[in-house]
Every structure is written in structure tokens, then in C-alpha cells.
C-alpha positions as CSV (number, residue, x, y, z in Angstrom):
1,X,-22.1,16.9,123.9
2,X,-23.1,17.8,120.5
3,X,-20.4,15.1,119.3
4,X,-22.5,12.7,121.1
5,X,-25.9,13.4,119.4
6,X,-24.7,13.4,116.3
7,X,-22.9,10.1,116.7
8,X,-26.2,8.4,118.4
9,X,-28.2,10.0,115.2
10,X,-26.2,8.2,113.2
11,X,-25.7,5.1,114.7
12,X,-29.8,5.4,114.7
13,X,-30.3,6.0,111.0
14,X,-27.3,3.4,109.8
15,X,-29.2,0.4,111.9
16,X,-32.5,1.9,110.1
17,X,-30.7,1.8,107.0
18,X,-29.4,-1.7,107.7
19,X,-32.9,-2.9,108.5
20,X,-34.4,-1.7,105.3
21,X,-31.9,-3.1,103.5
22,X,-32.1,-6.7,104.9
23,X,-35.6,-6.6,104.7
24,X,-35.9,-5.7,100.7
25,X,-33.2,-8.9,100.3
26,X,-34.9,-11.5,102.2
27,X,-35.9,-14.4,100.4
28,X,-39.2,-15.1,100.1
29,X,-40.7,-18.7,101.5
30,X,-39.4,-22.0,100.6
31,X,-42.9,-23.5,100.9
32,X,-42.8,-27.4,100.8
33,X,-46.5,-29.6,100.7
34,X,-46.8,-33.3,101.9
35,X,-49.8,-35.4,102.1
36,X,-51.1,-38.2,104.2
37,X,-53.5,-40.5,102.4
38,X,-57.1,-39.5,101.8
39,X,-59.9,-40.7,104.3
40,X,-63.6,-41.2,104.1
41,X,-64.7,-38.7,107.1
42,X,-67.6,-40.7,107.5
43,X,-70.2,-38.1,106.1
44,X,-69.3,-39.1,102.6
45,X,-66.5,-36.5,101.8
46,X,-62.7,-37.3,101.7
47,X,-60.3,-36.2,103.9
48,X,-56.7,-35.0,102.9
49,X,-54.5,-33.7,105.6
50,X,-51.8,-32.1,104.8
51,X,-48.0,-30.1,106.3
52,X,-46.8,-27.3,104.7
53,X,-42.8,-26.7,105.7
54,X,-41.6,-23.2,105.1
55,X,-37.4,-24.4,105.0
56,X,-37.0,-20.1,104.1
57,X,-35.6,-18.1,106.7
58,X,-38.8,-15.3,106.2
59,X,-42.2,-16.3,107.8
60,X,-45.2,-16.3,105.3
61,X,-48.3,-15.8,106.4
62,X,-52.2,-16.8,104.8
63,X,-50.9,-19.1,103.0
64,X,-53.5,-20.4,100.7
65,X,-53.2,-24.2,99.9
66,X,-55.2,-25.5,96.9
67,X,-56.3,-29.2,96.2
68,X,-57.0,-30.1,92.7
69,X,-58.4,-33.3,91.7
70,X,-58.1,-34.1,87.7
71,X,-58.8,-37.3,85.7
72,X,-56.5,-36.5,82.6
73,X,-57.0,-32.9,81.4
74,X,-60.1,-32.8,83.5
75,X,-60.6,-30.7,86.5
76,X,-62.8,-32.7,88.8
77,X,-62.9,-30.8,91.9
78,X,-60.9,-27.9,93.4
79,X,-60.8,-27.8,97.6
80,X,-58.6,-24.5,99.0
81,X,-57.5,-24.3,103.1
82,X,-56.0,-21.0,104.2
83,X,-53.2,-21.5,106.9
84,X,-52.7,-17.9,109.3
85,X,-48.7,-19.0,109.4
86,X,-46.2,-21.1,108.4
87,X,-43.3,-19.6,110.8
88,X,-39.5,-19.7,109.5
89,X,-38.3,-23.3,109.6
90,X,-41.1,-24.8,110.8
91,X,-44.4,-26.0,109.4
92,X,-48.4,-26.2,110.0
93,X,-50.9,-28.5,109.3
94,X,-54.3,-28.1,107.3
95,X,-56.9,-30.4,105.5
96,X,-58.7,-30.3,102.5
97,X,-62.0,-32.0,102.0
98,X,-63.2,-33.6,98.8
99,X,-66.5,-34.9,97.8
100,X,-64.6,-37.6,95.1
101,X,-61.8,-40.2,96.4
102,X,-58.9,-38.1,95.1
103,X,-57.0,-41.1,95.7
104,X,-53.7,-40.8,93.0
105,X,-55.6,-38.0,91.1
106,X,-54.4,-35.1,93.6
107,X,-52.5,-32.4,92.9
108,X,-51.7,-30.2,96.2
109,X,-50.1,-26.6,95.9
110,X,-49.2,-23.2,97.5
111,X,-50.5,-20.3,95.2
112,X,-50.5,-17.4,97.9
113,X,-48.9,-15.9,100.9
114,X,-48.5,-12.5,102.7
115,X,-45.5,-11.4,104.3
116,X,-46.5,-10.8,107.9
């Protein structure tokens, strides 16, 4: 009997030990941003909807999105969305607002997640 426990200890603390271990080598996110065209929202503000695609096998979680609209050097106007998840090979959806047509002077990025 005391073979047993000390055979179901170990099998215990080597899938421990194997869970650890995966979880330190995961990659992190592949985050991926695509945007539809801006559109007035009828309030005078511009609409840009957006999909994030996470192509990683690790789910990321408030994942901050940020919107920058330049002329040149110049930062115009900055717009941030926060998405709860962006599961493992999946995607979500999110919109940032703008009170300038950002029409070809939009730069869209990922600069945040948690690990959930």
C-alpha cells in the first residue's frame, strides 16, 4: 500500500511539474488589428471598428487597443478601447471613436494585455 502512495505522489507532483513548465514556455499572443473604414456616427465623431485576431495558442486578456491619428509628425488625436478577451485563435471586435476624419491618417495598435 505504501508503494501505491508514493507512486500517486509522484505521478501528482510530475503533472504539477509538467504544468508549470508548459505554462512558463507558452508563447505569448499573436495579436493581429484590421479596420473597416471610418464612419460619421451622426453626432459629429467618426467611427472606426475594428477585429483584433489573437492566431497564439495563449488567450490574452484586457487588451488595450490604441488609435492614433497623425498628419506627418503630428499627433492629432489619440482614441484607446479596452477588449476583456481575445480567446486563443479567435478574435473580438471593438471601436474607436474620433472627433477628426482619420480617414488614411490612422495608425491602429495593441500596446497591452494580461494573461488571464
Amino acid at each position: 500500500m505504501a508503494g501505491f502512495g508514493a507512486t500517486l505522489t509522484l505521478g501528482t507532483l510530475a503533472v504539477v511539474a509538467s504544468d508549470i513548465s508548459v505554462s512558463q514556455g507558452d508563447p505569448p499572443p499573436r495579436l493581429a488589428i484590421a479596420a473597416e473604414a471610418p464612419q460619421p456616427d451622426g453626432q459629429g465623431s467618426f467611427l472606426v471598428r475594428f477585429t483584433v485576431t489573437n492566431a497564439a495558442p495563449a488567450t490574452a486578456a484586457q487588451v488595450t487597443v490604441e488609435g492614433v491619428l497623425s498628419e506627418g509628425e503630428r499627433v492629432l488625436e489619440t482614441s484607446r478601447a479596452v477588449l476583456d478577451y481575445v480567446p486563443r485563435g479567435s478574435s473580438a471586435r471593438g471601436g474607436l471613436w474620433f472627433r477628426q476624419d482619420p480617414a488614411g491618417r490612422l495608425t491602429l495598435r495593441a500596446t497591452g494585455y494580461a494573461e488571464p
